[in-house]
mmJSON file of the N, C-alpha and C atoms, coordinates in Angstrom:
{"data_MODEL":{"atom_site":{
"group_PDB":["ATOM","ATOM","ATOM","ATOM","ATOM","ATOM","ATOM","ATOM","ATOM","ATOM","ATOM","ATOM","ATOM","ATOM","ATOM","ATOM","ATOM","ATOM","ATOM","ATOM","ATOM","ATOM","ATOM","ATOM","ATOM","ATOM","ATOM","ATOM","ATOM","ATOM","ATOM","ATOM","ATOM","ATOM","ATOM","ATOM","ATOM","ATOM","ATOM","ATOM","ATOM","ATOM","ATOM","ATOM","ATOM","ATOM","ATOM","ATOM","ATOM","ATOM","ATOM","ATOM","ATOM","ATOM","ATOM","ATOM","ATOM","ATOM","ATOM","ATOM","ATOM","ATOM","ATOM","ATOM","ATOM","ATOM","ATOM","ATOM","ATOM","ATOM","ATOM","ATOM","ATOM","ATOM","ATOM","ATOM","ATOM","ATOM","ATOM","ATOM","ATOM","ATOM","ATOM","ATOM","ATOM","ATOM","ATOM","ATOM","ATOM","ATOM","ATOM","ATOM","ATOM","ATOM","ATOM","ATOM","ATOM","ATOM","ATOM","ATOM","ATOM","ATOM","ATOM","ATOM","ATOM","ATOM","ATOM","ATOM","ATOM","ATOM","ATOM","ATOM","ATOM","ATOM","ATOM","ATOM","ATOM","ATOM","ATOM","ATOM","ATOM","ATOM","ATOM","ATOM","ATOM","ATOM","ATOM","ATOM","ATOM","ATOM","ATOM","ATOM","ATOM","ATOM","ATOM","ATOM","ATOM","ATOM","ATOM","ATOM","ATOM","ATOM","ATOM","ATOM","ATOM","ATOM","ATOM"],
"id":[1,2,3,4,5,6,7,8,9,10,11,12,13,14,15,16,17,18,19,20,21,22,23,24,25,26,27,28,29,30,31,32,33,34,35,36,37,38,39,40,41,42,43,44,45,46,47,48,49,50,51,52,53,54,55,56,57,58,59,60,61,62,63,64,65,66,67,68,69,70,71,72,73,74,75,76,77,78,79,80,81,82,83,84,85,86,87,88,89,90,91,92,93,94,95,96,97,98,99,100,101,102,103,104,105,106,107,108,109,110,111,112,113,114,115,116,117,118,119,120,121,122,123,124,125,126,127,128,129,130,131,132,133,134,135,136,137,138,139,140,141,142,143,144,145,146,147],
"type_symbol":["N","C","C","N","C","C","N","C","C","N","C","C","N","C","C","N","C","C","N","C","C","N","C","C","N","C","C","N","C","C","N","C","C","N","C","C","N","C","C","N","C","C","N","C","C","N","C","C","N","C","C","N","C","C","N","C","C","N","C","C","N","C","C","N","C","C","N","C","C","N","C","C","N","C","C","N","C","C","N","C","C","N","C","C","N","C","C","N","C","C","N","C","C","N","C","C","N","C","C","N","C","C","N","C","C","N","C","C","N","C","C","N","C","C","N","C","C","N","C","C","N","C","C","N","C","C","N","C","C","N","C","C","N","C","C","N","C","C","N","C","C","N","C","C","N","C","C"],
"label_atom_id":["N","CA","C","N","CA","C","N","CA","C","N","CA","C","N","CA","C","N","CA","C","N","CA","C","N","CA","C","N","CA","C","N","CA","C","N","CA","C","N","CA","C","N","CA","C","N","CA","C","N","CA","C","N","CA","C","N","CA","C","N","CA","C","N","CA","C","N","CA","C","N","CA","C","N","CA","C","N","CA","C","N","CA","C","N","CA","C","N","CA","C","N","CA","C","N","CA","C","N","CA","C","N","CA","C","N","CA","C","N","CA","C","N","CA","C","N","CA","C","N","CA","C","N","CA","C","N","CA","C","N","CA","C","N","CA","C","N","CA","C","N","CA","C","N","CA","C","N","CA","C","N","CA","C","N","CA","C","N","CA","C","N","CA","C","N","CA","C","N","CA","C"],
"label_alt_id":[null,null,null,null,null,null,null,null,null,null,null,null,null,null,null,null,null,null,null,null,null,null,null,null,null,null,null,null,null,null,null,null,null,null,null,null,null,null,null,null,null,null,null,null,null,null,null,null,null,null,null,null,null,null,null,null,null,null,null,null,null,null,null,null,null,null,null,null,null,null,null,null,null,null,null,null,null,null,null,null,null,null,null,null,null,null,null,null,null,null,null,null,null,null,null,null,null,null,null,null,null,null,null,null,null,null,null,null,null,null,null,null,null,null,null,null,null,null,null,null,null,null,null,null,null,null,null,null,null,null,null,null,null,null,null,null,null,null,null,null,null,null,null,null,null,null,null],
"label_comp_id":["UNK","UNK","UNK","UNK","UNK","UNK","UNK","UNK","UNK","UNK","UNK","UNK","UNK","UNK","UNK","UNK","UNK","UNK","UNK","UNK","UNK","UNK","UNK","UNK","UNK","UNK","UNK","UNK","UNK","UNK","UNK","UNK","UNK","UNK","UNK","UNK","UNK","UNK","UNK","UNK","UNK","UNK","UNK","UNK","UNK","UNK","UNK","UNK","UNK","UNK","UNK","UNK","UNK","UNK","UNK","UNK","UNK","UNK","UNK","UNK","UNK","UNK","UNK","UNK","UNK","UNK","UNK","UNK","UNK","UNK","UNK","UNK","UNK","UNK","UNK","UNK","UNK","UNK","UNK","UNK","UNK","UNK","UNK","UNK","UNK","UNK","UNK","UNK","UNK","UNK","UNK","UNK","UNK","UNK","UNK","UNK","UNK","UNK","UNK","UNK","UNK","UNK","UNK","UNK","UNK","UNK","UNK","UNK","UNK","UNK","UNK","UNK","UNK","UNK","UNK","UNK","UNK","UNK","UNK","UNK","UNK","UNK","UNK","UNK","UNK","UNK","UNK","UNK","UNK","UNK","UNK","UNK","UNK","UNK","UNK","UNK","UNK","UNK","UNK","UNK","UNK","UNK","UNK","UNK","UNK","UNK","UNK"],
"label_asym_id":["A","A","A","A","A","A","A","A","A","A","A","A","A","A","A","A","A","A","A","A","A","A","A","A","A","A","A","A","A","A","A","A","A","A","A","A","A","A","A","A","A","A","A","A","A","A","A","A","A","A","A","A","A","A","A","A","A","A","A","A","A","A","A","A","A","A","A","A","A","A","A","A","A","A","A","A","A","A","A","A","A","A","A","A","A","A","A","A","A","A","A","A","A","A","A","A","A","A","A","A","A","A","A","A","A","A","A","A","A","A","A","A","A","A","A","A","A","A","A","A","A","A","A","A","A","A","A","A","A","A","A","A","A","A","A","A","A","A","A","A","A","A","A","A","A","A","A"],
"label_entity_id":["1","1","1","1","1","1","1","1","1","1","1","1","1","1","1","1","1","1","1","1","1","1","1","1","1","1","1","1","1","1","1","1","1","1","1","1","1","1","1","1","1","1","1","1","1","1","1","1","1","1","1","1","1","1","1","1","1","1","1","1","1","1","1","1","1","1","1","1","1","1","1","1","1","1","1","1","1","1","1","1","1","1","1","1","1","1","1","1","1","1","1","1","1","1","1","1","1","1","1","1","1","1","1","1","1","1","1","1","1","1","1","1","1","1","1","1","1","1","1","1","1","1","1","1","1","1","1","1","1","1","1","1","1","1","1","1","1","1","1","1","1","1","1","1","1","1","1"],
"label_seq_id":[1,1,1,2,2,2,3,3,3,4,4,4,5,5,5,6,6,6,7,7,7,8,8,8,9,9,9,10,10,10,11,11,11,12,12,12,13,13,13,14,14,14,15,15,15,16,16,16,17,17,17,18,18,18,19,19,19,20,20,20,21,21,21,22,22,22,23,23,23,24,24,24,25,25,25,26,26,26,27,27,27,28,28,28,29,29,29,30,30,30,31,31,31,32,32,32,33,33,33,34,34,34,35,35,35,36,36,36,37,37,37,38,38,38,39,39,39,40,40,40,41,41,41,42,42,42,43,43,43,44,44,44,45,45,45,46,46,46,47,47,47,48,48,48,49,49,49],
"pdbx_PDB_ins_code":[null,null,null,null,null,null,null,null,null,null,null,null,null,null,null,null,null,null,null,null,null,null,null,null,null,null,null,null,null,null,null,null,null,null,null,null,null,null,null,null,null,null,null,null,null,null,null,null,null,null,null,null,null,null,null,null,null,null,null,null,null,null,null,null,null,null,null,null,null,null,null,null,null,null,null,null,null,null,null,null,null,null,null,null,null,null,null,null,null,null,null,null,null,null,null,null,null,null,null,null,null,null,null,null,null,null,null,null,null,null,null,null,null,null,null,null,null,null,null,null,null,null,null,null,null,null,null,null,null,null,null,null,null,null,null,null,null,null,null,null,null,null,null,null,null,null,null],
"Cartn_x":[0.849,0.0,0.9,0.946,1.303,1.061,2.111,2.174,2.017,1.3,1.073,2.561,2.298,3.902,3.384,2.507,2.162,2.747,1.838,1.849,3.856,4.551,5.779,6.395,6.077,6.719,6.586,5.403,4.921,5.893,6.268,7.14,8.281,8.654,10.06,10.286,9.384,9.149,9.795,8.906,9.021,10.225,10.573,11.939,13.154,12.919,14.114,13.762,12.769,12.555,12.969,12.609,13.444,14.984,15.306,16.946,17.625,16.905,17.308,17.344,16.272,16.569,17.129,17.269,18.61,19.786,20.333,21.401,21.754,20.844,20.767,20.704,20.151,20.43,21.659,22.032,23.669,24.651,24.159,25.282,25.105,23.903,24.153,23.309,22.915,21.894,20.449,20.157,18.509,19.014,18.335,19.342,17.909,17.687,16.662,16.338,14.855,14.516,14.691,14.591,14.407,15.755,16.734,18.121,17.947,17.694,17.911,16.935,16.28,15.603,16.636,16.932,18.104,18.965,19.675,21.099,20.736,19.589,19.18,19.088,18.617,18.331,20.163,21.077,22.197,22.828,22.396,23.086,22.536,23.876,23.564,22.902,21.742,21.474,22.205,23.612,24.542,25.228,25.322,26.159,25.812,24.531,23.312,23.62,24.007,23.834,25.027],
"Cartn_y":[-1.167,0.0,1.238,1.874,3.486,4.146,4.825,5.96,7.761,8.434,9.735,10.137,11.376,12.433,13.256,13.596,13.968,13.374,11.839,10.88,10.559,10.226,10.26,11.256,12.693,13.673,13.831,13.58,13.174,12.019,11.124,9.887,10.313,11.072,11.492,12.541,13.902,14.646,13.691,13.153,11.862,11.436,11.011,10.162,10.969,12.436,13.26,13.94,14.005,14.578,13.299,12.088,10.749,10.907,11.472,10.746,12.618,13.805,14.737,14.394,14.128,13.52,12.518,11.711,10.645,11.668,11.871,12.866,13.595,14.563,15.388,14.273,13.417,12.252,11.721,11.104,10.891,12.119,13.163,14.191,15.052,14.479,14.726,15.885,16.587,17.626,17.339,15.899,15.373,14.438,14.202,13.24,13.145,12.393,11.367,12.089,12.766,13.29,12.031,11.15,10.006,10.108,10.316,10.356,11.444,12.22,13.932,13.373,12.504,12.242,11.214,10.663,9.514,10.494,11.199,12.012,12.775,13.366,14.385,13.4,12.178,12.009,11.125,11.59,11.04,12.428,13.401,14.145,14.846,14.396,14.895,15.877,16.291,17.826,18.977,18.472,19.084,19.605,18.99,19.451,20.811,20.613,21.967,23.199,22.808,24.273,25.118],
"Cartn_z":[0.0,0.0,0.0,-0.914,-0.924,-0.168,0.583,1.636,0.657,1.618,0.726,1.123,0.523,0.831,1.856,2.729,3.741,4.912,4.839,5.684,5.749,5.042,4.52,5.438,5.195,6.057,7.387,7.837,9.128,9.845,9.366,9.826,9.883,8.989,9.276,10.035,10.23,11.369,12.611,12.87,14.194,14.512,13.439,13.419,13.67,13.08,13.518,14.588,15.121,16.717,17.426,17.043,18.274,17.94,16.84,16.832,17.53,17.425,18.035,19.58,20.278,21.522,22.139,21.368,21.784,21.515,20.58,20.709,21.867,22.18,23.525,24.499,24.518,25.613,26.285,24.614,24.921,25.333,24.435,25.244,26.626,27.355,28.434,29.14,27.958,28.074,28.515,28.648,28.63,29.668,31.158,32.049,32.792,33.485,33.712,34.849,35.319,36.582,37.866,37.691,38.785,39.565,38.964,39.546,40.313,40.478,41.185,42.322,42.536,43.942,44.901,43.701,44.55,44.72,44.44,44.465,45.659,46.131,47.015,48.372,48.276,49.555,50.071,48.866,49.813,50.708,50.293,50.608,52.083,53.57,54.476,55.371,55.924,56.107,57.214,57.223,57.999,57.151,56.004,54.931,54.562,54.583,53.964,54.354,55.768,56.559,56.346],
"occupancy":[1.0,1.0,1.0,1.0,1.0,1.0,1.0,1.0,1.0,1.0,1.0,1.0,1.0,1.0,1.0,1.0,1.0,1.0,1.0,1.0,1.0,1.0,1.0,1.0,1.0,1.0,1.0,1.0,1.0,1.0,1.0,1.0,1.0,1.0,1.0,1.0,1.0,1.0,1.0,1.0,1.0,1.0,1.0,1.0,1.0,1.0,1.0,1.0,1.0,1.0,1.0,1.0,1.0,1.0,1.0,1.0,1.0,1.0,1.0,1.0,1.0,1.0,1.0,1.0,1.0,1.0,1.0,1.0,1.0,1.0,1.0,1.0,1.0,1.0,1.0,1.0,1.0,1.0,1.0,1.0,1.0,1.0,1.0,1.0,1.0,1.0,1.0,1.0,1.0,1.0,1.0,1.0,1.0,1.0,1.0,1.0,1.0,1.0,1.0,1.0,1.0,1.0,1.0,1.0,1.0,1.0,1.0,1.0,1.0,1.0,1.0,1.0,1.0,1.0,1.0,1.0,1.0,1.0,1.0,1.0,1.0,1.0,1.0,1.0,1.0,1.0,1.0,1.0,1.0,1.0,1.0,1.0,1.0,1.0,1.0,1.0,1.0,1.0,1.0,1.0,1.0,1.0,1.0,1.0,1.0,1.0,1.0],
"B_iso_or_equiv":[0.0,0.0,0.0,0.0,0.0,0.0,0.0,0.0,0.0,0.0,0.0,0.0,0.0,0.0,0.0,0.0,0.0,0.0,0.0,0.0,0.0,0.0,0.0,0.0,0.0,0.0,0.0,0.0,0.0,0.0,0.0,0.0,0.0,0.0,0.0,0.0,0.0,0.0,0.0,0.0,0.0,0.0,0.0,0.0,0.0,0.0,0.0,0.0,0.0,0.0,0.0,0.0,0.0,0.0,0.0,0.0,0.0,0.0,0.0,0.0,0.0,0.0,0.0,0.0,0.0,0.0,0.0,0.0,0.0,0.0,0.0,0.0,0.0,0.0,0.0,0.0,0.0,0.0,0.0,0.0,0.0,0.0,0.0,0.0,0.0,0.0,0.0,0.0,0.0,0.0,0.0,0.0,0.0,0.0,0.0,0.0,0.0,0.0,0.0,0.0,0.0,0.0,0.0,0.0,0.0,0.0,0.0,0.0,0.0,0.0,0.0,0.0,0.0,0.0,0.0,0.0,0.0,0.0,0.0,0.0,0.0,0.0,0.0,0.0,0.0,0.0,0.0,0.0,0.0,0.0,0.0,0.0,0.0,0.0,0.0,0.0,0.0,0.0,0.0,0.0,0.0,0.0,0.0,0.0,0.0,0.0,0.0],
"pdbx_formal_charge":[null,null,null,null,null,null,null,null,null,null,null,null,null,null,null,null,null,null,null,null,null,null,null,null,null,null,null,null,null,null,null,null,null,null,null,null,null,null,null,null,null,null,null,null,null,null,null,null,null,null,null,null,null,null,null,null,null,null,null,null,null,null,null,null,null,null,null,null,null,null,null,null,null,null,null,null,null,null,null,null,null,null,null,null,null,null,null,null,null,null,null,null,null,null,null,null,null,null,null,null,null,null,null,null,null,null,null,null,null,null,null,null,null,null,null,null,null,null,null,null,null,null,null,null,null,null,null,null,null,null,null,null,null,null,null,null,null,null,null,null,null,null,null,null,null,null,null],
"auth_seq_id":[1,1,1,2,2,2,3,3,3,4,4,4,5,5,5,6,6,6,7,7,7,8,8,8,9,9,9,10,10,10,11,11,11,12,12,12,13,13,13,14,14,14,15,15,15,16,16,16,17,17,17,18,18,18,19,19,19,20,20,20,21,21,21,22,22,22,23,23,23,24,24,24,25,25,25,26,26,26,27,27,27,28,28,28,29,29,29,30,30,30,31,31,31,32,32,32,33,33,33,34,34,34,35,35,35,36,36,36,37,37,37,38,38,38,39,39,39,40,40,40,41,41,41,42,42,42,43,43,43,44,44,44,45,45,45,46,46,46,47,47,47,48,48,48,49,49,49],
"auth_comp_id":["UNK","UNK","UNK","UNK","UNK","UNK","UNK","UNK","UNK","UNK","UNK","UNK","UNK","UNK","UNK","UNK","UNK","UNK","UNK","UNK","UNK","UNK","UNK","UNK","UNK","UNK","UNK","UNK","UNK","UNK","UNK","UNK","UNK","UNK","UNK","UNK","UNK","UNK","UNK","UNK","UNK","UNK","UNK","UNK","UNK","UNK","UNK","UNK","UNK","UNK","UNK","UNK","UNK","UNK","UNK","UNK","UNK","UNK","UNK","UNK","UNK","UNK","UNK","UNK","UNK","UNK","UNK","UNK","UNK","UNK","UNK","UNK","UNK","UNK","UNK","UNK","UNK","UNK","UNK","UNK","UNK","UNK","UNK","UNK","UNK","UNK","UNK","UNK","UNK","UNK","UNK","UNK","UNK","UNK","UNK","UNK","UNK","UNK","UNK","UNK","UNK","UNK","UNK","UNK","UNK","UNK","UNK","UNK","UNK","UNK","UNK","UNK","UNK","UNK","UNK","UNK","UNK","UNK","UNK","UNK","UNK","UNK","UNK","UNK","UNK","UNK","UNK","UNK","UNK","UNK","UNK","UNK","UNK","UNK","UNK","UNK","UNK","UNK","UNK","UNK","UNK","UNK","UNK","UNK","UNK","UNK","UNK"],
"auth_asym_id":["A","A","A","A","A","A","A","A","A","A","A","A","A","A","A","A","A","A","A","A","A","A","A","A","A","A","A","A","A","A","A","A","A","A","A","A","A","A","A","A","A","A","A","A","A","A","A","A","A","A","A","A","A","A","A","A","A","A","A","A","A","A","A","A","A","A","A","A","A","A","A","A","A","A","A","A","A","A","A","A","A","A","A","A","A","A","A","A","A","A","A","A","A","A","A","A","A","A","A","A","A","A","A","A","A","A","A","A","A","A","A","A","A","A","A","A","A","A","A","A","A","A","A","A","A","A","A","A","A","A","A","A","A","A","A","A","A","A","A","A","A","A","A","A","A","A","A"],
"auth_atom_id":["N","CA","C","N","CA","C","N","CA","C","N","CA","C","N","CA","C","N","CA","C","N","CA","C","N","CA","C","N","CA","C","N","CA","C","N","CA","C","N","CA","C","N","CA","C","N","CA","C","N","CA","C","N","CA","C","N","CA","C","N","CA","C","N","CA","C","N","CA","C","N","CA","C","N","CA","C","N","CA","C","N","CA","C","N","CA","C","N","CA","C","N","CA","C","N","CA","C","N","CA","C","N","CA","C","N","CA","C","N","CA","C","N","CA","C","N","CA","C","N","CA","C","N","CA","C","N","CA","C","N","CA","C","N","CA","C","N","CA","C","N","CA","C","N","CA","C","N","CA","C","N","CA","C","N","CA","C","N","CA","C","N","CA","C","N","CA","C","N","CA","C"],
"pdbx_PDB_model_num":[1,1,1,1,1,1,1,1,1,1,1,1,1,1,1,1,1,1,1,1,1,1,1,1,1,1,1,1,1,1,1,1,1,1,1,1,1,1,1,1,1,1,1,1,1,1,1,1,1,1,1,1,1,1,1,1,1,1,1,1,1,1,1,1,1,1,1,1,1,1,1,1,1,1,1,1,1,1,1,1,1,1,1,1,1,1,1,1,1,1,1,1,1,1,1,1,1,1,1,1,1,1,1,1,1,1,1,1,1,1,1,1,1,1,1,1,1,1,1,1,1,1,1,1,1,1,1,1,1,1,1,1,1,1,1,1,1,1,1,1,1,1,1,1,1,1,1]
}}}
């Protein structure tokens, strides 16, 4: 079945917004919120003050 050239551009839209964010992923710029809760609760509250 034939894909339009719409539908076509639409997929590839997609595809270069997933491969732009893996990029930024790997380089470090895009880093996972879940870690920043673990990282916070190592840190002493004596340290803080």
């Amino acid at each position: 079945m034939p894909m339009s050239v719409k539908a076509a551009d639409e997929h590839l839209a997609l595809l270069a917004s997933f491969v732009a964010s893996y990029k930024n992923y790997i380089q470090g710029k895009i880093s996972n919120p879940a870690t920043f809760y673990e990282d916070y609760g190592q840190i002493d509250p004596d340290d803080l003050e």
